[in-house]
C-alpha positions in Angstrom: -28.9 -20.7 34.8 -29.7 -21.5 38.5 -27.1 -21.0 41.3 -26.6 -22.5 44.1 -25.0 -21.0 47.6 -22.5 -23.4 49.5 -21.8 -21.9 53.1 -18.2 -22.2 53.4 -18.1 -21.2 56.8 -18.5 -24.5 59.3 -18.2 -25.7 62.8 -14.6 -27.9 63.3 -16.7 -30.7 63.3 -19.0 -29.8 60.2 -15.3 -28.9 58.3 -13.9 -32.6 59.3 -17.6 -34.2 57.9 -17.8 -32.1 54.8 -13.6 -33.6 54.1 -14.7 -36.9 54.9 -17.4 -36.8 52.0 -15.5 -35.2 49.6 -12.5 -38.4 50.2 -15.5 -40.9 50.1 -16.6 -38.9 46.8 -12.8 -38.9 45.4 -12.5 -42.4 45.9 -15.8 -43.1 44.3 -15.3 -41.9 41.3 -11.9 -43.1 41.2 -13.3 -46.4 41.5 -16.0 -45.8 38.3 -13.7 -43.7 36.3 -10.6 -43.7 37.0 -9.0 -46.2 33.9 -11.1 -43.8 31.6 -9.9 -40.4 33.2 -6.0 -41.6 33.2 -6.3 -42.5 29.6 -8.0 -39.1 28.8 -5.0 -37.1 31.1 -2.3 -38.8 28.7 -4.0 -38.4 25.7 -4.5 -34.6 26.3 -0.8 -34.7 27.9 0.1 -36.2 24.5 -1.4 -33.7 22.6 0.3 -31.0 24.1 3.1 -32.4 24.1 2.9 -32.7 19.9 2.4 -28.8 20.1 5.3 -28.1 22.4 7.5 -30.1 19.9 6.0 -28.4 16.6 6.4 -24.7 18.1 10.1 -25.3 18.9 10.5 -26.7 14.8 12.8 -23.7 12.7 11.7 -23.4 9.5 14.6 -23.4 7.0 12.7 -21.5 4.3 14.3 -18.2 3.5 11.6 -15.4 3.8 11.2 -13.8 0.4 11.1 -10.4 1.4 
């Protein structure tokens, strides 16, 4: 595995730059993925929503013990 360093320390002017490509990046991949990414958020939302809803189910079978 190979890391890489990001300085996170910048100039005013370096911090405004560095927002400026991560908002052109954002929109970007908005643009190429973003159908695909809202479809995968429900989907997942769905799912947990069906295991939210299962949990909360009461069984009605007496325990035999």
């Amino acid at each position: 595995m190979r890391l890489t360093q990001l300085v996170t320390h910048w100039e005013p002017d370096e911090a405004l730059a560095m927002i400026q490509l991560l908002d052109q990046l954002k929109e970007l991949l908005w643009s190429a993925y973003g159908e695909e990414i809202v479809r995968q958020e429900y989907a997942e939302q769905q799912h947990r929503k069906l295991g939210e809803e299962q949990l909360m189910l009461e069984f009605e079978d007496p325990v035999p013990f």
